[in-house]
C-alpha positions as CSV (number, residue, x, y, z in Angstrom):
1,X,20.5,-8.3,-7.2
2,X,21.3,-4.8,-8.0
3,X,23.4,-3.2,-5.7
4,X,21.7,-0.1,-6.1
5,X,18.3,-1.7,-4.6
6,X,18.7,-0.5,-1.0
7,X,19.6,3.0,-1.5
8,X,15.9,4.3,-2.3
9,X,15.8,4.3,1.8
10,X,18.2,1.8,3.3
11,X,18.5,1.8,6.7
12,X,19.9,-1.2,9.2
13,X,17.0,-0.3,11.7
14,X,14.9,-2.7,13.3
15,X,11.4,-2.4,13.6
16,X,8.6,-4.1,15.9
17,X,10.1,-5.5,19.1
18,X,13.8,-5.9,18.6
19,X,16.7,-6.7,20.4
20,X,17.5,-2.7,19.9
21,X,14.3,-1.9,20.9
22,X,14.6,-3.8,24.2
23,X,17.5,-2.4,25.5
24,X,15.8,1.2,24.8
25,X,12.8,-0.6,27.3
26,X,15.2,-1.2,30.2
27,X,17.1,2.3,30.2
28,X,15.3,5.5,31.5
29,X,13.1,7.2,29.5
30,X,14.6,10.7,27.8
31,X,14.0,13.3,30.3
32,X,14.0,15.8,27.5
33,X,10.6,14.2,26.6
34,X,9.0,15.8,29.9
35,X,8.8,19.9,29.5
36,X,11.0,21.4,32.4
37,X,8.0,23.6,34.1
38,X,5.6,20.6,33.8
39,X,4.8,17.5,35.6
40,X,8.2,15.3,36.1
41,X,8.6,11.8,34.3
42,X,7.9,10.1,37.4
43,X,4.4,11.9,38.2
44,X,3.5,11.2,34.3
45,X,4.2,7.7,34.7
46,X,2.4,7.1,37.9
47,X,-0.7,9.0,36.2
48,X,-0.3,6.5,33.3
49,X,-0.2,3.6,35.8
50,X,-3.2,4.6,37.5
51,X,-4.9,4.8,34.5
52,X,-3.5,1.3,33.0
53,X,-5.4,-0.1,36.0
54,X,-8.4,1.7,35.8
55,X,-8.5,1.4,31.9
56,X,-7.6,-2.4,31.2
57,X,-10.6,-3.5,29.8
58,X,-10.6,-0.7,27.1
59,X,-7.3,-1.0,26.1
60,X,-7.1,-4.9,26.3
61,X,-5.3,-5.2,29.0
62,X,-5.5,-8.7,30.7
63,X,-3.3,-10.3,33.7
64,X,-1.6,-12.0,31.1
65,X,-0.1,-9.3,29.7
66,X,2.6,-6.7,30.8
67,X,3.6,-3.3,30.0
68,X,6.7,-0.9,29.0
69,X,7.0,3.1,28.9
70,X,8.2,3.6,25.9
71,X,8.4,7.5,25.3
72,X,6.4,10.9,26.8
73,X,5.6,13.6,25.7
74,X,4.1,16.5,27.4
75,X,2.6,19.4,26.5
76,X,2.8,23.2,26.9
77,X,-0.7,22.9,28.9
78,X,0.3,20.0,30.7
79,X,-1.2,17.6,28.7
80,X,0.0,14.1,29.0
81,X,1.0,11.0,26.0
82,X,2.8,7.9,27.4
83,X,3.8,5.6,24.5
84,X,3.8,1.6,25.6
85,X,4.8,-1.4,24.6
86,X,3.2,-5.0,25.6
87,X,4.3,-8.3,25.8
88,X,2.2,-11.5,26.2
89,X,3.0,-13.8,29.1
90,X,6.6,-12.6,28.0
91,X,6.3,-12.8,24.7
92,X,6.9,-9.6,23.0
93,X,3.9,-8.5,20.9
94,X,4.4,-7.1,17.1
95,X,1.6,-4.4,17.2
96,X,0.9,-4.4,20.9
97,X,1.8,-0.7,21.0
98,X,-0.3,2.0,22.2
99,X,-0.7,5.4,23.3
100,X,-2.6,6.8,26.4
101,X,-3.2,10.5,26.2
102,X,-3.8,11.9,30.0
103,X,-5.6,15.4,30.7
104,X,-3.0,18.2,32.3
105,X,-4.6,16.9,35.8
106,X,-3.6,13.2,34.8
107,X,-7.0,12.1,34.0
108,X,-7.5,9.6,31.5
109,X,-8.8,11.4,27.8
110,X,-8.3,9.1,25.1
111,X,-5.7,6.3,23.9
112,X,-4.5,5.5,20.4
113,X,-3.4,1.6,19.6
114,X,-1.9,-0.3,16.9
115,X,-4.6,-3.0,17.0
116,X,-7.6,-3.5,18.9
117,X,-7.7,-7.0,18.3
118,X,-8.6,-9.1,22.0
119,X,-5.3,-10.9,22.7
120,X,-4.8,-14.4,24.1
121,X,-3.4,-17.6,22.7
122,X,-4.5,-21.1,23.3
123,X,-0.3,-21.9,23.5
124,X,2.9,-20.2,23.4
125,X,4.6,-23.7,22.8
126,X,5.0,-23.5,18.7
127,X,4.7,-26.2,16.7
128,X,7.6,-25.2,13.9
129,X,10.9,-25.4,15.8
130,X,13.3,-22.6,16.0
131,X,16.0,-24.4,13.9
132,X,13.3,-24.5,11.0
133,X,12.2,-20.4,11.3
134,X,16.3,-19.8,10.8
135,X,15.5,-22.3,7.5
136,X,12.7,-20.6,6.4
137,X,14.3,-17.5,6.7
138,X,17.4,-18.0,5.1
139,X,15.4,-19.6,1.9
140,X,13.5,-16.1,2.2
141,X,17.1,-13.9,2.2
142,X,17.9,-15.8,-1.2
143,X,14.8,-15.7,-2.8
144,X,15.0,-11.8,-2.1
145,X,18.5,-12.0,-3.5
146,X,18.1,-13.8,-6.6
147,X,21.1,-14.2,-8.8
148,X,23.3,-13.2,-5.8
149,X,25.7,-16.1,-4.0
150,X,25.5,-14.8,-0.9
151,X,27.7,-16.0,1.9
152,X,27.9,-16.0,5.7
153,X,24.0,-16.1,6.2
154,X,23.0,-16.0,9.5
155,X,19.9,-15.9,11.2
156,X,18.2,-15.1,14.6
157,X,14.7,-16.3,15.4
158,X,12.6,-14.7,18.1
159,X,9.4,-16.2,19.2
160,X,6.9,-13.1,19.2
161,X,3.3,-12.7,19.2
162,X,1.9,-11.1,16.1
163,X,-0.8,-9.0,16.3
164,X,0.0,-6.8,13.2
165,X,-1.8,-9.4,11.0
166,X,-4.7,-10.3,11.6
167,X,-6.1,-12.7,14.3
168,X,-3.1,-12.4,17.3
169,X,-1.0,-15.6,16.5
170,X,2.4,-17.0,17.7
171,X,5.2,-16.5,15.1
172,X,8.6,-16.3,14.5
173,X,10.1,-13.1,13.7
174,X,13.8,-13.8,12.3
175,X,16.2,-11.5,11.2
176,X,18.4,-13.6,8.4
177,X,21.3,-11.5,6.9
178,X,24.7,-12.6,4.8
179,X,27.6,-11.0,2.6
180,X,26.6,-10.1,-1.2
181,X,29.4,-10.6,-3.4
182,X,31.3,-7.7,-2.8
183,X,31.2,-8.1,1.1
184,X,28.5,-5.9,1.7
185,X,25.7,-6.6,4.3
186,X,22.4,-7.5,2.7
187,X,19.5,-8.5,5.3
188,X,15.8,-9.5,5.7
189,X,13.1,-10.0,8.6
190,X,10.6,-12.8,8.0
191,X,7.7,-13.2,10.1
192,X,6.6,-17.2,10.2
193,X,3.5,-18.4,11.2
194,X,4.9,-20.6,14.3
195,X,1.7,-23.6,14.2
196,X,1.4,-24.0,10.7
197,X,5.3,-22.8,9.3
198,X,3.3,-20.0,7.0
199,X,4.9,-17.1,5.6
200,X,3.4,-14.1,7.2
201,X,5.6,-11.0,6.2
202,X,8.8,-9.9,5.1
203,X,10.4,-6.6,4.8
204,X,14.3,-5.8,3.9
205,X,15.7,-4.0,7.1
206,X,19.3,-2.8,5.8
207,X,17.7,1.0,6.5
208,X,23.7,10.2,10.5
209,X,36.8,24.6,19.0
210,X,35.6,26.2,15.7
211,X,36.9,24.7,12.5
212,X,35.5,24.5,9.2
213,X,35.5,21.7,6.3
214,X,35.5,21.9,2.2
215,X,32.3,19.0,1.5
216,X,31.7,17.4,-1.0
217,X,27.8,18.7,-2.0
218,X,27.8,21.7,0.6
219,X,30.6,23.9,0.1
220,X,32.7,25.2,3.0
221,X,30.8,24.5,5.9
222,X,31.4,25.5,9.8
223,X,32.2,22.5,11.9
224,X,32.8,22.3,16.3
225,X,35.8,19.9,16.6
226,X,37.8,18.9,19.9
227,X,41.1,19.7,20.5
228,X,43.2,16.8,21.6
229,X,46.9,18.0,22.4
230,X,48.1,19.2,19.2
231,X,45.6,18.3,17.1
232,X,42.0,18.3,16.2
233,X,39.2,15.6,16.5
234,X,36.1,15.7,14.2
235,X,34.0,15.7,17.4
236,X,31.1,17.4,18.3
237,X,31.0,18.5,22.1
238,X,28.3,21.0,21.7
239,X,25.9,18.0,20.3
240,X,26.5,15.1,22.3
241,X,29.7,14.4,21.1
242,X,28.7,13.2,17.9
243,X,31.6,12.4,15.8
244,X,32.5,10.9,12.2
245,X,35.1,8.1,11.6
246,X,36.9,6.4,8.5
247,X,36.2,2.3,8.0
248,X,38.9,2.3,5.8
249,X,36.6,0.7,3.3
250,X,36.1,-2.7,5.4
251,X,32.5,-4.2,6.3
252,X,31.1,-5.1,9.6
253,X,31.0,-8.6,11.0
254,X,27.6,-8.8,12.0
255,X,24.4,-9.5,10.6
256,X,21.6,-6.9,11.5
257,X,21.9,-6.2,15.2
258,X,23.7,-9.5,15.6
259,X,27.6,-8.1,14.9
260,X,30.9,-10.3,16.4
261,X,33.4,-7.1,15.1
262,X,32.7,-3.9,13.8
263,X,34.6,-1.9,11.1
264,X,36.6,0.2,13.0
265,X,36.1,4.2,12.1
266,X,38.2,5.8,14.8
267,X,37.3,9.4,15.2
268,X,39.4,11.5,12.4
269,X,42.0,14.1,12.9
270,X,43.5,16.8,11.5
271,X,46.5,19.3,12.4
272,X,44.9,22.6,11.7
273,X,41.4,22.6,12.0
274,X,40.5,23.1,8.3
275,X,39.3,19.6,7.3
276,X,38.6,17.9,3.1
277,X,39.6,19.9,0.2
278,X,35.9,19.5,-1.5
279,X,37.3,16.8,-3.9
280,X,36.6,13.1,-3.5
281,X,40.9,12.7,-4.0
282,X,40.5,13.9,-0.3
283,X,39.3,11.3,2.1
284,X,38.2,13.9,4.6
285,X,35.8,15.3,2.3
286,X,33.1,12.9,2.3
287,X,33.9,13.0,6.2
288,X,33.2,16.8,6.5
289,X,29.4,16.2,4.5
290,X,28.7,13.3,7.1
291,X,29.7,15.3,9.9
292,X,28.0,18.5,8.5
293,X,24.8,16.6,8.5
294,X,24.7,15.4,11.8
295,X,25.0,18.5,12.6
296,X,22.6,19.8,10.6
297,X,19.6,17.2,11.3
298,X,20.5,17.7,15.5
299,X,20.0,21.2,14.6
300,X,16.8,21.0,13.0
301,X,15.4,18.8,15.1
302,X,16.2,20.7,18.5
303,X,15.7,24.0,17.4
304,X,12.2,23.0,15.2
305,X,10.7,20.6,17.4
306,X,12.9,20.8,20.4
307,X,14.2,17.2,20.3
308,X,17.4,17.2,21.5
309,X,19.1,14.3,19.7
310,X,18.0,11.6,17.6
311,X,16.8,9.9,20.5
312,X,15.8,12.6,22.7
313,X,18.3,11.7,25.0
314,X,21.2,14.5,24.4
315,X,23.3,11.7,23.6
316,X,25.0,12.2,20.0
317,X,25.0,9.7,17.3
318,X,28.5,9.0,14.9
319,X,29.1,8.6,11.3
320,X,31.1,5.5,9.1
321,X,32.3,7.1,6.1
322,X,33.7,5.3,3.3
323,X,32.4,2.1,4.1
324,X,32.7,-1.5,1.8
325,X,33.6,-1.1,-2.3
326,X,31.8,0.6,-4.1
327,X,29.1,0.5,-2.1
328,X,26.0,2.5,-3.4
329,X,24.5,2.8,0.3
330,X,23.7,5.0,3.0
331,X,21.9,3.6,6.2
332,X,21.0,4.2,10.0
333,X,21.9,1.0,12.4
334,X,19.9,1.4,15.7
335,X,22.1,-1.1,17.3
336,X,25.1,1.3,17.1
337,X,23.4,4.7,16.9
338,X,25.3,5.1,13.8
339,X,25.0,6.5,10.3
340,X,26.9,4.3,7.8
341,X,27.8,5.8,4.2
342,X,29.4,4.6,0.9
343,X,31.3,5.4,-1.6
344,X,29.1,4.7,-4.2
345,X,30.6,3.4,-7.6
346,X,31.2,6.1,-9.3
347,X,28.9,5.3,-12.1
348,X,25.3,5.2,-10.6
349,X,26.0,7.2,-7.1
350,X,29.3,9.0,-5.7
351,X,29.5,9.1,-1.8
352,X,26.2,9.2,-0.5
353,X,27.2,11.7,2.0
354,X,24.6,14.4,0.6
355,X,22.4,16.6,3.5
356,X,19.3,15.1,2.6
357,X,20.4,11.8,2.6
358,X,21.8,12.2,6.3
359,X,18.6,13.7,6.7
360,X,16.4,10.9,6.0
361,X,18.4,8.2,7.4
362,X,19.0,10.0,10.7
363,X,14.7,10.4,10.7
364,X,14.7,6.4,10.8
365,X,16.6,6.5,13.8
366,X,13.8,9.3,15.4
367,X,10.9,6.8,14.0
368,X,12.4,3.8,15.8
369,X,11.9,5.9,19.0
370,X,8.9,6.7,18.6
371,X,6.0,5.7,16.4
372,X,8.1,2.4,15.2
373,X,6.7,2.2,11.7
374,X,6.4,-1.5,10.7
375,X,8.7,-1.6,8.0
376,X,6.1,-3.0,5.5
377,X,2.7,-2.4,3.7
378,X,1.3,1.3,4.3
379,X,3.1,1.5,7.8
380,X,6.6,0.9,6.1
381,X,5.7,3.4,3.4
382,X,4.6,5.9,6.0
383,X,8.0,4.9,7.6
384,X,10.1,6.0,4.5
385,X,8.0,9.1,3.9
386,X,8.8,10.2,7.2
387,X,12.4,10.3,6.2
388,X,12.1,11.7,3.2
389,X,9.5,14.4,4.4
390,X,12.2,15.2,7.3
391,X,15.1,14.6,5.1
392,X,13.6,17.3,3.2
393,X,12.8,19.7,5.9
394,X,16.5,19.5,7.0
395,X,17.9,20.2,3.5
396,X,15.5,23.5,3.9
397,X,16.7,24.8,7.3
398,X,20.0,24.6,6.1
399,X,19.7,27.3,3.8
400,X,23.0,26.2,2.3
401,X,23.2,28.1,-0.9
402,X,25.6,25.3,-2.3
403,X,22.4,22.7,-1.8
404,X,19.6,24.9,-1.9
405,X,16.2,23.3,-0.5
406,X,14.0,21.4,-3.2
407,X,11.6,18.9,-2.9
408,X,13.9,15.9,-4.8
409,X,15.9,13.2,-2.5
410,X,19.2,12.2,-3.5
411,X,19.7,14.8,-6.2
412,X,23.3,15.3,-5.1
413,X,25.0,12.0,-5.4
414,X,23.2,10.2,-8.7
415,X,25.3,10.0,-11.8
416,X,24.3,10.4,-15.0
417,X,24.4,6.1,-15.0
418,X,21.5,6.3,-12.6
419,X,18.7,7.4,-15.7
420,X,17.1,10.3,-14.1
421,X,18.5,13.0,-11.7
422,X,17.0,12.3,-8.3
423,X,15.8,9.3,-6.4
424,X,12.5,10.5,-5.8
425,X,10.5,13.3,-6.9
426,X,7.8,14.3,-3.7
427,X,6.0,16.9,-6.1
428,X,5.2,13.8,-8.7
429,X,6.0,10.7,-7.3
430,X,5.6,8.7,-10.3
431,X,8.1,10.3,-12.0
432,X,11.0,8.0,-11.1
433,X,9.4,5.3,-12.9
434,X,8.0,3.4,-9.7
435,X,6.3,5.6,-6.8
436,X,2.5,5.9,-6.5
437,X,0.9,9.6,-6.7
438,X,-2.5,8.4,-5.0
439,X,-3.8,6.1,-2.6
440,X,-4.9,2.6,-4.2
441,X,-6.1,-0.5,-2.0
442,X,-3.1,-2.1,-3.6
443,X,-0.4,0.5,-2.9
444,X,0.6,-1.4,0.5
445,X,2.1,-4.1,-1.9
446,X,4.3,-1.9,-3.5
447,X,7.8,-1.7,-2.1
448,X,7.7,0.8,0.8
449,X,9.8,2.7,-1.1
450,X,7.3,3.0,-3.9
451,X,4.7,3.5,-1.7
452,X,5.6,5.9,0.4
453,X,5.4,8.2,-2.8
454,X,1.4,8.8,-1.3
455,X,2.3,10.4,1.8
456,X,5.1,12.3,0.1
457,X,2.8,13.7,-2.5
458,X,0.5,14.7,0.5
459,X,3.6,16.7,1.9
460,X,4.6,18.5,-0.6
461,X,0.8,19.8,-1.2
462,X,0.4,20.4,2.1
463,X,3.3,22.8,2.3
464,X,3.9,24.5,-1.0
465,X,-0.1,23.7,-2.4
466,X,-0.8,22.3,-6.5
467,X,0.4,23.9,-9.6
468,X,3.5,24.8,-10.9
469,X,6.3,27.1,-9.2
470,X,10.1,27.1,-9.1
471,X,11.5,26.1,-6.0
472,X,15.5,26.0,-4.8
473,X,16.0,26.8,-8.5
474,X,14.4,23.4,-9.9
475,X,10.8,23.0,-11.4
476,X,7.8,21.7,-9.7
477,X,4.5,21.0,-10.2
478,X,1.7,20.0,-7.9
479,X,-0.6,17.8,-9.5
480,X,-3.4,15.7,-7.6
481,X,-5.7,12.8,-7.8
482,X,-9.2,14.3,-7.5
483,X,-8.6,17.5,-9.9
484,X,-8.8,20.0,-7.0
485,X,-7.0,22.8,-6.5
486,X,-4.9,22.7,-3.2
487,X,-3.6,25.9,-1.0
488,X,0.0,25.0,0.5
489,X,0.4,26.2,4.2
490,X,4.1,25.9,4.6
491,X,6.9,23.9,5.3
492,X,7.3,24.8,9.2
493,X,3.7,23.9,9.7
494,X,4.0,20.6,7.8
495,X,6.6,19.9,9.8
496,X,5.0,20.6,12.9
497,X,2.3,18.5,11.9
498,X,3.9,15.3,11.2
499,X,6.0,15.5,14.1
500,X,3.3,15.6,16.5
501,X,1.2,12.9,14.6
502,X,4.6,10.6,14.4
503,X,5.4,11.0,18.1
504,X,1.8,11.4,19.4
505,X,-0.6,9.2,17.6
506,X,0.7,7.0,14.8
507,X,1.5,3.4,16.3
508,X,3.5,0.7,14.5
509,X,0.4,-0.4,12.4
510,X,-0.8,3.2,10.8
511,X,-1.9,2.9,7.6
512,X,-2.6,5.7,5.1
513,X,-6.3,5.9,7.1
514,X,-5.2,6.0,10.0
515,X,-1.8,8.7,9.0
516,X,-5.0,11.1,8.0
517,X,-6.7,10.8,11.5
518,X,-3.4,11.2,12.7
519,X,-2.2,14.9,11.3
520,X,-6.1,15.8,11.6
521,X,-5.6,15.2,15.4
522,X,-1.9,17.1,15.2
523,X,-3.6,20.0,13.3
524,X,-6.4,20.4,15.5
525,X,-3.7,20.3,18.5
526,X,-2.0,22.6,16.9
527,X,-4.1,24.8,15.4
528,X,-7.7,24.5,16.1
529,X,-10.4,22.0,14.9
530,X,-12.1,25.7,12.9
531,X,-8.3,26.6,11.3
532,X,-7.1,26.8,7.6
533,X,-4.8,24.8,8.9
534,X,-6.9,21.3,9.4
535,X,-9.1,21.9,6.6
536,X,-5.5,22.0,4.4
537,X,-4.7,18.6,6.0
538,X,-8.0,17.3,4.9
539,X,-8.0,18.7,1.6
540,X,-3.7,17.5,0.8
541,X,-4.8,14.2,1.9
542,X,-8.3,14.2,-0.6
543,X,-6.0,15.4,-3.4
544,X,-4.0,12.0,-2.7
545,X,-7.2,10.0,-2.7
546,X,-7.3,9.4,0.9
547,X,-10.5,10.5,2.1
């Protein structure tokens, strides 16, 4: 397997109804969701519950079945969105999420779900035992790693409802990881059939006082540190204490969520308050472009769309630098609120430290919490193009002369061993090789990472509009499917858009379809149903063939 594979959107998130996910379920909800003059969290929630009861039969709802707040969100006007999560006489249920959108007076309006599909087993009790899902699994892990010996495979199985596919059935959702051949973590989630022992789905899920720093890709950058008796700690008290750590090149001893130790990254220090010397010699460097984007992406995402943290929550998230050898990787693990980056091998990738990069990763981390993407078919490509759409907005607000905005992902860390000098390209997708420019009834069987190359073309026409035009000092061009000329609206807007589709309508099954209903409903929100501004949406996403 090439080691390379994972880093065209890596991330160690789970998706669906996870062990992460669950533990989100039995804490408060973020009380930065709920607008301070508005209604409180409580009176939403009561409102929601009143309407559950009143509603069940449209939404599905049976005594079988139970309920979990999930997220809220309300608006200026006083409009209400409560996000849920359902499980089936316990069970959790893969695509049971849904939204109920309340009026300002708590009045039931309208409700948005991931499947409509009536849901009720004849059994729970499955037929394939859990032993054989952890078998299944594992064969699944290797046949993803062929030519790999992989090592310390593990595996977890979880007896779930599926209702993402089809017909609601019981299955087995497993999450089998191991050790590749250098140590590093390599990981897969297989969804079996639980009567009849049937492959379902499968998706990788290895998916951040004053000083400043030298970086790496960003020049000399400010940084907030803590003072610590005579010396400095690269930690953040002005955004929840996020802070960035050295692994010392070691690996974790975990599998997916499932870890028994890991790879210590202590917070760093430094006697004077200057930190890296903007060479890779320095170990600090790398540490000073990890931290520098944290800092960035909490930025943009308070200040833009007034999310305060990655989860809402205020809390801060940390950063692993210099993790495993060689290790051509960047990714965001839910189950530590942590962004992980490698060295890279010097060859394909150097550290993988670079804005964007922290950019999209960290934007995994904001999907989990909200919309939850499944990571596969059209919802996993939506998932990946919401990184690199956000990844890309961060890289903008920056303004960072030394990595000026541009509508290329990873253009800072591929070597001239990579073949090309970005990942991906969002103006024409297709030209790394791999990623679709239009929407086919086959694109959901591309690698999400391929795939998402639809919604990114749809982006980047939204905002900057077809035709050719020199942006951060690099060439684009605009093309689209259907020969039309497109007007671009802006970044901010595009951004605004997405957000409020992500965290307001999309569900964990949206597929392209349902992503253009979506940012039709955010842009009328936003703008009007009359406004340039929906007809643009309507028009980017007919220019990507998805009408």
């Amino acid at each position: 397997m090439s080691r390379t594979r994972h880093i065209r959107g890596s991330r160690l998130a789970t998706v669906g109804i996870s062990a992460a996910a669950t533990t989100l379920l039995a804490g408060a909800l973020a009380p930065s969701a709920v607008t301070a003059d508005g209604p409180t969290r409580d009176t939403v929630l009561s409102n929601a519950a009143a309407v559950l009861a009143d509603q069940a039969a449209r939404l599905g709802l049976t005594s079988a079945q139970d309920t979990r707040a999930r997220d809220v969100v309300v608006d200026a006007d006083g409009t209400q969105h409560v996000r849920y999560d359902r499980t089936y006489r316990q069970l959790p249920v893969l695509g049971g999420d849904f939204v109920v959108h309340l009026t300002a007076a708590g009045d039931y309006r309208s409700s948005d779900r991931a499947t409509t599909r009536p849901l009720s087993l004849a059994s729970i009790t499955p037929s394939v035992s859990a032993p054989k899902a952890v078998d299944l699994a594992a064969a699944a892990l290797r046949l993803a790693n062929v030519g790999e010996t992989l090592r310390k495979i593990t595996a977890k199985p979880q007896l779930v409802v599926d209702a993402l596919h089809g017909t609601p059935k019981l299955a087995w959702r497993t999450e089998a990881g191991g050790k590749d051949s250098l140590g590093n973590p390599v990981a897969r989630v297989v969804l079996t059939d639980a009567v009849t022992g049937k492959q379902i789905d499968a998706w990788d899920s290895i998916e951040t006082a004053t000083g400043d720093g030298r970086s790496l890709y960003s020049g000399k950058v400010p940084l907030q540190t803590t003072r610590s008796g005579s010396t400095y700690q690269l930690s953040d008290p002005t955004r929840g204490n996020t802070y960035t750590g050295d692994t010392k090149n070691k690996t974790d001893s975990c599998i997916l969520i499932i870890c028994y130790q890991r790879a210590p990254a202590p917070v760093l220090t430094d006697a004077d308050n200057h930190w890296g010397t903007g060479a890779t010699s320095s170990r600090t460097s790398a540490a000073v472009d990890a931290q520098y984007g944290t800092d960035t992406t909490w930025d943009y995402y308070k200040n833009v769309h007034k999310r305060t943290g990655i989860a809402g929550d205020g809390k801060g998230s940390f950063n692993r630098v210099h993790y495993g050898s060689a290790y051509n990787n960047a990714f965001w693990d839910d189950s530590c609120f942590c962004m992980t980056y490698g060295d890279g091998d010097g060859k394909t990738f150097g550290p993988l430290v670079s804005l964007d990069v922290a950019g999209h990763e960290m934007s995994h981390g904001v999907t989990s919490k909200t919309a939850a993407l499944t990571y596969s078919g059209e919802p996993g490509g939506l998932n990946e193009a919401t990184s690199d759409i956000f990844g890309t907005l961060v890289e903008f607000y920056a303004k960072n002369p030394s990595d000026p905005g541009d509508w290329r992902i990873g253009e800072k860390i591929v070597k001239s061993g990579f073949g090309r000098s970005a990942l991906r390209y969002m103006d024409q997708p297709s030209k790394d090789g791999n990623s679709a420019d239009c929407w086919t009834s086959t694109v959901g069987d591309l690698d999400v990472h391929y795939s998402s190359g639809v919604a990114n073309h749809f982006a980047y026409l939204l905002a900057e509009g077809s035709g050719p035009k020199t942006i951060g000092g690099v060439a684009h061009n605009g093309t689209t499917c259907n020969g039309a000329k497109v007007t671009g609206i802006g970044k901010a807007k595009l951004g605004a858009i997405w957000y409020r589709a992500l965290t307001v309508y999309m569900t964990s099954s949206t597929k392209y379809a349902g992503a253009r209903v979506a940012t039709l409903s955010a842009a009328k929100d936003l703008y009007g149903a009359s406004s340039a501004e929906y007809r643009a949406v309507g028009a980017a996403w007919s220019a990507v063939s998805v009408n």
